[in-house]
DRENDO-1510 file (C-alpha; in Angstrom, 1 decimal, always signed):
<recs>
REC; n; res; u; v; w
REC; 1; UNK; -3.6; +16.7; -16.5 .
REC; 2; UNK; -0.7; +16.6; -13.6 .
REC; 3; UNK; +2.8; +18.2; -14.1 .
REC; 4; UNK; +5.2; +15.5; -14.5 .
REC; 5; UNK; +7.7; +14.6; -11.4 .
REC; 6; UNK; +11.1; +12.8; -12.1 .
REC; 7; UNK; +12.8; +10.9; -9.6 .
REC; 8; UNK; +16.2; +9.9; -10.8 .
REC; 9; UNK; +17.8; +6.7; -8.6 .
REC; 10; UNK; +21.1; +5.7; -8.9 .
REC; 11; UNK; +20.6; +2.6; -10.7 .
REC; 12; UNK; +17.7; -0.3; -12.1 .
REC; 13; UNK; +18.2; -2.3; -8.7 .
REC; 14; UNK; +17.5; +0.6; -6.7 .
REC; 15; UNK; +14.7; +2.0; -8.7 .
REC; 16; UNK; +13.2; -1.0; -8.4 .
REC; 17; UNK; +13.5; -1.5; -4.8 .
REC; 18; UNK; +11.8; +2.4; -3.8 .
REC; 19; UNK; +9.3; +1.7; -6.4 .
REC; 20; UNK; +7.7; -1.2; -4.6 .
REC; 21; UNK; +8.0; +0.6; -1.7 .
REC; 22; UNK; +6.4; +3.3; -3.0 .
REC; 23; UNK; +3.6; +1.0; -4.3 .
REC; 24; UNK; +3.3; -0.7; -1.0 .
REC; 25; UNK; +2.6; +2.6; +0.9 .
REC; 26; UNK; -0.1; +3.7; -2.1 .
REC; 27; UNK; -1.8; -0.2; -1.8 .
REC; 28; UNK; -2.2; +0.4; +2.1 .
REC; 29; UNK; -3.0; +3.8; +2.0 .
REC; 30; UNK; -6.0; +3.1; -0.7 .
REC; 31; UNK; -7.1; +0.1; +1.8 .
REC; 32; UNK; -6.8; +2.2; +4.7 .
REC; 33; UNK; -9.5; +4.9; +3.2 .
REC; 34; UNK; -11.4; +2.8; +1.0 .
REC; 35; UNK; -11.3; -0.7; +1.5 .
REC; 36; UNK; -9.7; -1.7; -1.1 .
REC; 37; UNK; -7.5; -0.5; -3.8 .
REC; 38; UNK; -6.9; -0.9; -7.8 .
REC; 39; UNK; -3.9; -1.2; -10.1 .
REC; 40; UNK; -2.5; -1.8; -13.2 .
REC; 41; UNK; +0.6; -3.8; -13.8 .
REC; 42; UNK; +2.9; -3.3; -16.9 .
REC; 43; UNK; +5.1; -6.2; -18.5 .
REC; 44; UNK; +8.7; -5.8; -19.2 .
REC; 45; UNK; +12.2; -5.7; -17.5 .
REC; 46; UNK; +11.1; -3.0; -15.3 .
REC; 47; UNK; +8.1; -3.7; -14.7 .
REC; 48; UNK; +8.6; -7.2; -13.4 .
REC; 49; UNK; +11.7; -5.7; -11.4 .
REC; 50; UNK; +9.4; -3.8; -9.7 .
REC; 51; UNK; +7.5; -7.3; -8.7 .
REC; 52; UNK; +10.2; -9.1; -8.0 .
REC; 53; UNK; +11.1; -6.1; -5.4 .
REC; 54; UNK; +7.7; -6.3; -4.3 .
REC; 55; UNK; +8.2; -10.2; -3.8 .
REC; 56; UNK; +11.0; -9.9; -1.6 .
REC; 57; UNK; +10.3; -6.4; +0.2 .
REC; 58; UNK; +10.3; -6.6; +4.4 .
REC; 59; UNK; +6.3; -4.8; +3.8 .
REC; 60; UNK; +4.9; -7.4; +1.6 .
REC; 61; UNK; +2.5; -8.1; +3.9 .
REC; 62; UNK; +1.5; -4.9; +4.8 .
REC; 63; UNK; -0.6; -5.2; +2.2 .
REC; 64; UNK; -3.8; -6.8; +2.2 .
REC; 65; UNK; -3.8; -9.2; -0.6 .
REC; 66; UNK; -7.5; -10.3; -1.3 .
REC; 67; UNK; -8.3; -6.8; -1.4 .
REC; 68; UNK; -6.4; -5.8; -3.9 .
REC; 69; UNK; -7.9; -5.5; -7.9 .
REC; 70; UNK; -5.0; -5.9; -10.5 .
REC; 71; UNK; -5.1; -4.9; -14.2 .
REC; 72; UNK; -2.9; -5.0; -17.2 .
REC; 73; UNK; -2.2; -2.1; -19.0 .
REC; 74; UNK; -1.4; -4.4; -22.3 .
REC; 75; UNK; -0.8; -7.6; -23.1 .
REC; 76; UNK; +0.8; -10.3; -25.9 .
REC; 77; UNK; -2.3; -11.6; -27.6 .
REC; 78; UNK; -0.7; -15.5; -27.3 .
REC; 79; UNK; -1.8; -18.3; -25.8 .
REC; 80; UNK; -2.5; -18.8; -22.3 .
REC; 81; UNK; +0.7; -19.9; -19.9 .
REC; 82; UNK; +3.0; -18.8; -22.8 .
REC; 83; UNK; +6.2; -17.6; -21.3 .
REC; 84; UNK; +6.3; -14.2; -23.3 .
REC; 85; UNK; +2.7; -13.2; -21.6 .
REC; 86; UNK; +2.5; -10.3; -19.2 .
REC; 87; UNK; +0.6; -12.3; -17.0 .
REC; 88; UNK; +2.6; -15.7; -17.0 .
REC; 89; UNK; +5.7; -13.0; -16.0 .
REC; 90; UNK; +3.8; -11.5; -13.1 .
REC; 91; UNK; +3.1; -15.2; -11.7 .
REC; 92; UNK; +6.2; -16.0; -11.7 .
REC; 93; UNK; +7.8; -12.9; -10.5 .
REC; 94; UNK; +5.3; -12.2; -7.4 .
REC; 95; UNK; +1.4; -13.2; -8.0 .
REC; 96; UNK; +1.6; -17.0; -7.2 .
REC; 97; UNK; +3.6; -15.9; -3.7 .
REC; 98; UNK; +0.5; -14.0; -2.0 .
REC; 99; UNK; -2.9; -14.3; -1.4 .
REC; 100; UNK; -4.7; -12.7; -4.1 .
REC; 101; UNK; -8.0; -13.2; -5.0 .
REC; 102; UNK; -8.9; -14.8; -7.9 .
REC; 103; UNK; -11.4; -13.1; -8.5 .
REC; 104; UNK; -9.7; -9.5; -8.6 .
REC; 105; UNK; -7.3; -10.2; -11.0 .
REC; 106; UNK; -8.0; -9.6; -14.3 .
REC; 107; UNK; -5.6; -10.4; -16.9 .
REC; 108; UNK; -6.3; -9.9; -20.8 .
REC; 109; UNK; -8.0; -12.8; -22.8 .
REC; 110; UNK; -5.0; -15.4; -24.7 .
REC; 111; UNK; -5.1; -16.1; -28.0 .
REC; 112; UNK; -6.7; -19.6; -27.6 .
REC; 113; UNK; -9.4; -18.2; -24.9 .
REC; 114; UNK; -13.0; -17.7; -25.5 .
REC; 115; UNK; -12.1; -15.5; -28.9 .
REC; 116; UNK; -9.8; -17.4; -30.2 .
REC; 117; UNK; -7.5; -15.3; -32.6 .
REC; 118; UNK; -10.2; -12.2; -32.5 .
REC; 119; UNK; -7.9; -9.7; -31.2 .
REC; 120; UNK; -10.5; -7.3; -31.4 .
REC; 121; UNK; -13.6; -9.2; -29.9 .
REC; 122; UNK; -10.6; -10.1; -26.9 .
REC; 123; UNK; -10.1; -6.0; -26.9 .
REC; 124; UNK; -14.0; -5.5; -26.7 .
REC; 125; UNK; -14.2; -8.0; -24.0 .
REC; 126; UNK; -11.4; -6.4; -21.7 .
REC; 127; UNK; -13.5; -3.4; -22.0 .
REC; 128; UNK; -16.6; -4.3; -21.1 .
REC; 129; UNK; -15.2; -6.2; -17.9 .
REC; 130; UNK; -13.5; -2.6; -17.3 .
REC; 131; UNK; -17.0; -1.2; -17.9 .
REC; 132; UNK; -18.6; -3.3; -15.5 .
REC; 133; UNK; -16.2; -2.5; -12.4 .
REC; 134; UNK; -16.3; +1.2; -12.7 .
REC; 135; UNK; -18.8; +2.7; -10.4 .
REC; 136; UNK; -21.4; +5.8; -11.1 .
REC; 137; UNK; -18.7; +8.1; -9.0 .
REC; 138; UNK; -15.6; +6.9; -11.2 .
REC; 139; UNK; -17.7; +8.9; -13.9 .
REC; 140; UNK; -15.9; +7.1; -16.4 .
REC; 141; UNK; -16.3; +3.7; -18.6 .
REC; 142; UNK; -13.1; +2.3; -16.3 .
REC; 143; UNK; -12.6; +2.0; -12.4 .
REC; 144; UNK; -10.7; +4.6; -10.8 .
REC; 145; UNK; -7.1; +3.2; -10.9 .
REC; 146; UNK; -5.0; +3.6; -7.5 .
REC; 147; UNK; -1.9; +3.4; -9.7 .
REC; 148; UNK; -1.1; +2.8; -13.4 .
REC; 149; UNK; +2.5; +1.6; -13.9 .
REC; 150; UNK; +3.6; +2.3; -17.5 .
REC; 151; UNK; +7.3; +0.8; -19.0 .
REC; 152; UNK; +8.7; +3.1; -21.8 .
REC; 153; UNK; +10.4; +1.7; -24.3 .
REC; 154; UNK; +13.3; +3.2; -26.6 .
REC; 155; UNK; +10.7; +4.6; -29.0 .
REC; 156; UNK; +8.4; +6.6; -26.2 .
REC; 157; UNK; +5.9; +3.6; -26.5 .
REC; 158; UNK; +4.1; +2.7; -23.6 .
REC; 159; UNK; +1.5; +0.1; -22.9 .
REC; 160; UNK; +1.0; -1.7; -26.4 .
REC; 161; UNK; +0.7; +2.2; -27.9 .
REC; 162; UNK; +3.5; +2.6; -30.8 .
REC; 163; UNK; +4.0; +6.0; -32.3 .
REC; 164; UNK; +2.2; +6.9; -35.3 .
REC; 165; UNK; +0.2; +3.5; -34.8 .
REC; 166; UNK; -3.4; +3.8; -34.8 .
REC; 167; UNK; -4.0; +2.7; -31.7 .
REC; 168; UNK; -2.0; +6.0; -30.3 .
REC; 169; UNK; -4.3; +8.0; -31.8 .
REC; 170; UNK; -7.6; +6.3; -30.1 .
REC; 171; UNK; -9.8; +8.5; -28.1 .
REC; 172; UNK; -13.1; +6.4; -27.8 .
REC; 173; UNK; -12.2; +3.3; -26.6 .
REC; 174; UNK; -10.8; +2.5; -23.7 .
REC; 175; UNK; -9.2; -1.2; -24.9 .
REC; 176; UNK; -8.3; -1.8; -28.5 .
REC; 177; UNK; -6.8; -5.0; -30.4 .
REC; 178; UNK; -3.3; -3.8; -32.0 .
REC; 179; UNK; -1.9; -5.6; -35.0 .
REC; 180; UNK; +1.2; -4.8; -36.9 .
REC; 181; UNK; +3.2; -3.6; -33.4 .
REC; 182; UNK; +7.1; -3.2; -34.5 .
REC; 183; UNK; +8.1; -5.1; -31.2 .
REC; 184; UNK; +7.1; -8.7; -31.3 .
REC; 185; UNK; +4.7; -10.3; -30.8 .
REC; 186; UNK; +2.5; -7.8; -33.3 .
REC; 187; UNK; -0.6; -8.6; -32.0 .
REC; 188; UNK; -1.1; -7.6; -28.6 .
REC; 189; UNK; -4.6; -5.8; -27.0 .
REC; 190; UNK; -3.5; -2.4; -25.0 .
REC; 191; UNK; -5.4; +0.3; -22.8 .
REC; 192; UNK; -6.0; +3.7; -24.6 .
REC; 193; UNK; -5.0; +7.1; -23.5 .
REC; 194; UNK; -8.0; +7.9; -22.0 .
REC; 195; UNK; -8.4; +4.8; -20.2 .
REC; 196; UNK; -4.8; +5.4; -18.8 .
REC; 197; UNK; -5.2; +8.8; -17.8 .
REC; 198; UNK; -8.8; +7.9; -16.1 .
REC; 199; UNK; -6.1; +6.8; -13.0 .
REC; 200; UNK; -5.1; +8.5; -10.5 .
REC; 201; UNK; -1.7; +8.2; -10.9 .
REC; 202; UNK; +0.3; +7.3; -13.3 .
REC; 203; UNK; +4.0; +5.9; -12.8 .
REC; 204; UNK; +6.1; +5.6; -16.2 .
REC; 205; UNK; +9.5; +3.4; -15.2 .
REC; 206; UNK; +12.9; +3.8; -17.4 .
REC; 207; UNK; +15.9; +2.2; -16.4 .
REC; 208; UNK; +19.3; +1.6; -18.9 .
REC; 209; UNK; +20.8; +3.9; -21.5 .
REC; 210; UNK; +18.7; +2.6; -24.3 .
REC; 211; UNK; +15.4; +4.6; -22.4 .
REC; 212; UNK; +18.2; +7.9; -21.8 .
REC; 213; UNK; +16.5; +9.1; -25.5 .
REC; 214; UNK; +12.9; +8.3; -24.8 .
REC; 215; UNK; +12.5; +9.7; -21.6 .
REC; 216; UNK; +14.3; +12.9; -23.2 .
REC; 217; UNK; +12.1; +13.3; -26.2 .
REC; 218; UNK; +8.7; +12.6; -24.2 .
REC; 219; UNK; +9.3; +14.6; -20.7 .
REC; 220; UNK; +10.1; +17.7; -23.2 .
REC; 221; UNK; +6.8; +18.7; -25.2 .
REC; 222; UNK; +6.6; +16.2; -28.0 .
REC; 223; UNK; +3.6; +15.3; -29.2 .
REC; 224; UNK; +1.5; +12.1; -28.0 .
REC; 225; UNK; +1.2; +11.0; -31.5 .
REC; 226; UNK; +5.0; +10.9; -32.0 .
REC; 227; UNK; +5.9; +10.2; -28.5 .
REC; 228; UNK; +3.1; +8.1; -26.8 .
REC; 229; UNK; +4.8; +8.1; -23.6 .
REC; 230; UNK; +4.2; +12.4; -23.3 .
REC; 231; UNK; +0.5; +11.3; -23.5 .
REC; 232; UNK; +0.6; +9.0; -20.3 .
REC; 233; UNK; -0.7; +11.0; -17.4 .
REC; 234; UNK; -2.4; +10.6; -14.1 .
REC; 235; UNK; -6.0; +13.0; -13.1 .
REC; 236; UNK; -3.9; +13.9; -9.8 .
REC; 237; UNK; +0.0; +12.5; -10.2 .
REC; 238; UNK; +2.4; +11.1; -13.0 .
REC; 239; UNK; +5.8; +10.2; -11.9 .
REC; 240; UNK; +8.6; +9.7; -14.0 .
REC; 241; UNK; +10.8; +6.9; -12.2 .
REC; 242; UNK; +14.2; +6.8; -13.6 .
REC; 243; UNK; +17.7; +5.2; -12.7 .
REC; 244; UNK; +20.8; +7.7; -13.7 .
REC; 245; UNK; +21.6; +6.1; -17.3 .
REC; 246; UNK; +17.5; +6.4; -18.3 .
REC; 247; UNK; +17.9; +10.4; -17.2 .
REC; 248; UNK; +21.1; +10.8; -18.4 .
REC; 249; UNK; +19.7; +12.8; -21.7 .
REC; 250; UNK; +17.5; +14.9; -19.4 .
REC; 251; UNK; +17.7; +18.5; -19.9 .
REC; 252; UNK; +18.7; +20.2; -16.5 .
REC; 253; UNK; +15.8; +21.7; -15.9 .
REC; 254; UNK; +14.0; +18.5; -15.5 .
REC; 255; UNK; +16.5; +16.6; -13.8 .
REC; 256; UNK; +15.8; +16.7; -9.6 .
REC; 257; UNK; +18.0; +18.8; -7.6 .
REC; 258; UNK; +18.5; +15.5; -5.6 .
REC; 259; UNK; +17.1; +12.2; -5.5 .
REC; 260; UNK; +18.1; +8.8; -3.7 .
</recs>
């Protein structure tokens, strides 16, 4: 488990902006030692923010596209194109503009796919593709995530993991069908805990006064269970990224002495 870091910016645009840079510089890094590099997206206003900064960053193409393996951390269990989907989002924010390849991106079965309204045979599926890219040295039943980007939402959830839901308190699986969710859509498939912290970092993004309470309640000792979001962390690093209004509930003693 690694030590949470916050890094407040002055506000959503900005965060934004030094998070894709950030990511960039963690893509080429990974490349530049391995050959390639893996990470998981999130959905959301922040998330895609952080996409759309990508898209238009000066470094886009320091990356090397085909090389790159992308995940999804959760997804709305709809139909395939459908607006609301993470992966329809991240299209339309950055993926259509670069030269991924097909191959290594790996969105989340629809609803009308291959299992049809089976939200838990689409779950089951998800893992077993995760199953099948993780090496013998990953020692786990996931690949060895470069970077996991997590939104928070008002109520500490992160990925499709609600409090007090019963997917929260999954430790087995590493992909599970969720039904019920308070936020629609209800049914959505989501990575576990332990599939999340399997990465090697882990970046949780907050921006807007309506995160200030969240990002309170989970960077101050509350329990996964209740707070989902204090459960999300990386095997070597888990950043908080923050713009002022998300970390305006902070207590001092979490707050950075200074950040941009």
């Amino acid at each position: 488990m690694s030590t949470p870091q916050v890094v407040v910016h002055r506000d959503k645009a900005v965060m934004a902006e030094a998070a894709a840079a950030r990511l960039i510089t963690k893509i080429v890094d990974a490349q530049s030692a391995r050959g390639s590099a893996s990470v998981v997206l999130t959905g959301g206003r922040n998330g895609n923010g952080l996409l759309a900064a990508l898209a238009t960053s000066p470094a886009r193409d320091a990356v090397d596209w085909p090389r790159l393996d992308l995940w999804w951390g959760d997804e709305r269990f709809l139909p395939e194109g459908h607006p609301d989907r993470n992966i329809t989002q991240a299209r339309e924010a950055l993926l259509d503009a670069v030269p991924l390849d097909p191959k290594r991106v790996h969105p989340m079965p629809p609803s009308d796919g291959p299992y049809g309204a089976d939200v838990e045979a689409a779950a089951e599926a998800y893992a077993t593709e995760l199953a099948t890219a993780a090496r013998p040295e990953n020692h786990a039943s996931v690949p060895r995530f470069d970077v996991l980007l997590l939104g928070v939402g008002p109520d500490t959830h992160v990925a499709s993991l609600f409090p007090e839901m019963p997917a929260v308190r999954e430790t087995e699986r590493t992909v599970v069908g969720v039904r019920g969710a308070p936020k629609p859509p209800p049914t959505r498939t989501s990575l576990t805990l332990p599939a999340i912290r399997s990465a090697n970092e882990v970046w949780l993004l907050a921006a807007g006064e309506d995160k200030a309470k969240a990002a309170a309640i989970a960077l101050s000792g509350a329990g996964e269970v209740q707070a989902p979001a204090a459960g999300a962390y990386g095997r070597r690093r888990t950043l908080w990224l923050l713009d002022a209004a998300a970390a305006s509930q902070l207590p001092r003693g979490l707050y950075p002495p200074s950040s941009p």
